[in-house]
C-alpha positions as CSV (number, residue, x, y, z in Angstrom):
1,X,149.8,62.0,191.8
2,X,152.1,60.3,189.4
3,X,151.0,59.4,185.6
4,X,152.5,57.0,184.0
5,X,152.8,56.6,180.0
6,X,154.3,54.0,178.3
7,X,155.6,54.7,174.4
8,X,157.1,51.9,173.1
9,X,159.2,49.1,172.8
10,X,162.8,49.8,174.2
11,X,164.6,47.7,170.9
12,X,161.6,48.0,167.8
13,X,159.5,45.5,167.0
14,X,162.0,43.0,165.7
15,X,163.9,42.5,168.4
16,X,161.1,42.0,170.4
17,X,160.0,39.3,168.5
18,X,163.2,37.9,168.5
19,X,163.4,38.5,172.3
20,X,160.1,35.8,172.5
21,X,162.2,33.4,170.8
22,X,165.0,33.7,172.5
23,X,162.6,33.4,176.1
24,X,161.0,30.1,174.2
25,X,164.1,28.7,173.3
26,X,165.9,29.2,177.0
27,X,162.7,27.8,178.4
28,X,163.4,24.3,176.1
29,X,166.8,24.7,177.3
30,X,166.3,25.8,180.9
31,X,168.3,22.9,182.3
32,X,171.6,23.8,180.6
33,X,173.6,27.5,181.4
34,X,172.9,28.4,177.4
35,X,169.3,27.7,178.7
36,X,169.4,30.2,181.4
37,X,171.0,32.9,179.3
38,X,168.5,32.9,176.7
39,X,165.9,33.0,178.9
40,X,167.3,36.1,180.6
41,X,168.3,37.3,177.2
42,X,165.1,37.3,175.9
43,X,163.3,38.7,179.1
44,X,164.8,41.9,178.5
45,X,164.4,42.0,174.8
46,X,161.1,41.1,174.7
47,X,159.5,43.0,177.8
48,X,161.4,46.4,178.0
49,X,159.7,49.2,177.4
50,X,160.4,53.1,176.5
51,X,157.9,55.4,179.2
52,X,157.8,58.6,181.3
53,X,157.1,59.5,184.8
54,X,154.8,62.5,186.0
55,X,154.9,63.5,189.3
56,X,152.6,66.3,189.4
57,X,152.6,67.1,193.0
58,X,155.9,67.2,192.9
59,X,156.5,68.8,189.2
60,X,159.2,66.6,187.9
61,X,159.3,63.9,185.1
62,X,161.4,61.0,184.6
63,X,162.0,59.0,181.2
64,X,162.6,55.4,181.9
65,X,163.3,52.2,180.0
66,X,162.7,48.6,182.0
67,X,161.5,45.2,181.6
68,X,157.5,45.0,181.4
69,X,157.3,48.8,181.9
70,X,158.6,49.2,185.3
71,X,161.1,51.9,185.9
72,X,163.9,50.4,186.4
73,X,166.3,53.0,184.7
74,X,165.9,56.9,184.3
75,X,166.4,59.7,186.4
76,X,164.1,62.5,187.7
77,X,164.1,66.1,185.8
78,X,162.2,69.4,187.0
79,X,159.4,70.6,184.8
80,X,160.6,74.1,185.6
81,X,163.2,73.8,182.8
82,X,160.5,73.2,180.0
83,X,157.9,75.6,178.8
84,X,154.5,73.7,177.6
85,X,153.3,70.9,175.8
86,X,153.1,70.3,171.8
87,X,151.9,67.6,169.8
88,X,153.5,66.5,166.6
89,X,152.7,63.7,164.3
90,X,155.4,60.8,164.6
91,X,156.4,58.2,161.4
92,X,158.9,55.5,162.9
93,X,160.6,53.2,160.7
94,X,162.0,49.8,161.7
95,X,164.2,47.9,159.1
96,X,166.0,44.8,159.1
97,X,168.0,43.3,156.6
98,X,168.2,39.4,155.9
99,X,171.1,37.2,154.9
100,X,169.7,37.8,151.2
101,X,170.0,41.5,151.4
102,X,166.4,42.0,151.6
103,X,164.4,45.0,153.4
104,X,161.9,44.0,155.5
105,X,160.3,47.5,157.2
106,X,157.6,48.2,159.4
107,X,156.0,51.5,159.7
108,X,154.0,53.1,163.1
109,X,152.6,56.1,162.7
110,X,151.0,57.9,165.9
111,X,150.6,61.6,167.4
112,X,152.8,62.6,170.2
113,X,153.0,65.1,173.0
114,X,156.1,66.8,173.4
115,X,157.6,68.5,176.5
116,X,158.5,71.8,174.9
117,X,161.9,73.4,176.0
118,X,162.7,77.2,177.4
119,X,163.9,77.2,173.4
120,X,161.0,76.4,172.2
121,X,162.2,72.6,170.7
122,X,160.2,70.0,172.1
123,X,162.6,67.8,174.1
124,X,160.7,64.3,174.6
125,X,157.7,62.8,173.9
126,X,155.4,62.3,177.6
127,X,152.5,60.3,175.5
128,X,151.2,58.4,172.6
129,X,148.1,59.2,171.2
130,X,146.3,57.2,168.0
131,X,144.3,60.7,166.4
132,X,145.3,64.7,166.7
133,X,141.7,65.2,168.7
134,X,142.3,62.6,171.4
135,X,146.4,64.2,171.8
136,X,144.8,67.6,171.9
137,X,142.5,66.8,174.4
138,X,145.0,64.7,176.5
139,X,147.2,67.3,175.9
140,X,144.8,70.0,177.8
141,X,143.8,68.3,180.9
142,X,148.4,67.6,181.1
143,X,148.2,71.5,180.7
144,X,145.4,72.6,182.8
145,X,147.1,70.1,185.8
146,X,150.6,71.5,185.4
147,X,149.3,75.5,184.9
148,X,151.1,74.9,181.6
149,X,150.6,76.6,177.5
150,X,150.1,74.9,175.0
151,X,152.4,75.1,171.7
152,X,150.8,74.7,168.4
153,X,153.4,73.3,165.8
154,X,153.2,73.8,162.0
155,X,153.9,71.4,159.4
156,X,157.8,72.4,159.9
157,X,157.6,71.6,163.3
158,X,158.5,75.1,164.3
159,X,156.8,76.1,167.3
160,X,154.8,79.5,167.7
């Protein structure tokens, strides 16, 4: 059985907005090469998407990035080489600047589960969850299926 968890969007929020403007704008254009280049341009900006792979029958995960969340690129690890599961709350920041020198920022904040290396780091994220109780519990039942522990993390996020 594979699982598959998408995280986010592969270039931030901004430049997949711009990516739909780009696909609207080569779709106005579509009859001229510039056309055509936007459209493909903004196919990828707009659609891509950051995920991971689990292959529990097989034990193996696979981080992947690829237009409307297929994966297209990313290779195939072993779970043998990590140790458990954490879950640590995420802040991600976007900023862009405009012409004017202005800040415009967006904040996400989220709770993610970690794979959690043989040196007790956590490694990469394998889900996305919205509150610490529904992560804990999605983080259980990705345990109990891979025969895994579970790593609590304190506010440093060192890992005991």
């Amino acid at each position: 059985m594979i699982i598959t968890n998408r995280l986010d969007k592969t270039f931030g929020p901004q430049l997949a907005f711009s990516g739909w403007i780009f696909l609207a704008v080569g779709l106005l254009f579509i009859l001229d090469i510039m056309g055509m280049v936007l459209l493909i341009l903004g196919f990828f900006l707009a659609t891509s998407t950051d995920g991971v792979l689990i292959d529990l029958s097989r034990r193996r995960v696979k981080r992947f990035s690829g237009p409307l969340g297929y994966p297209l690129f990313g290779r195939w690890e072993n779970l043998d080489n990590y140790a458990g599961l954490t879950a640590l709350p995420m802040t991600r920041k976007f900023v862009s600047w405009s012409r004017s020198n202005r800040q415009n920022v967006s904040e996400t904040s989220d709770i993610r589960i970690f794979l959690v290396g043989k040196d007790r780091k956590p490694a990469f994220p394998v889900k996305k969850c919205d509150s610490m109780e529904v992560a804990v519990k999605e983080m259980d039942k990705l345990a109990e299926a891979l025969s895994w522990m579970v790593w609590k993390a304190d506010l440093r996020g060192d890992i005991h």
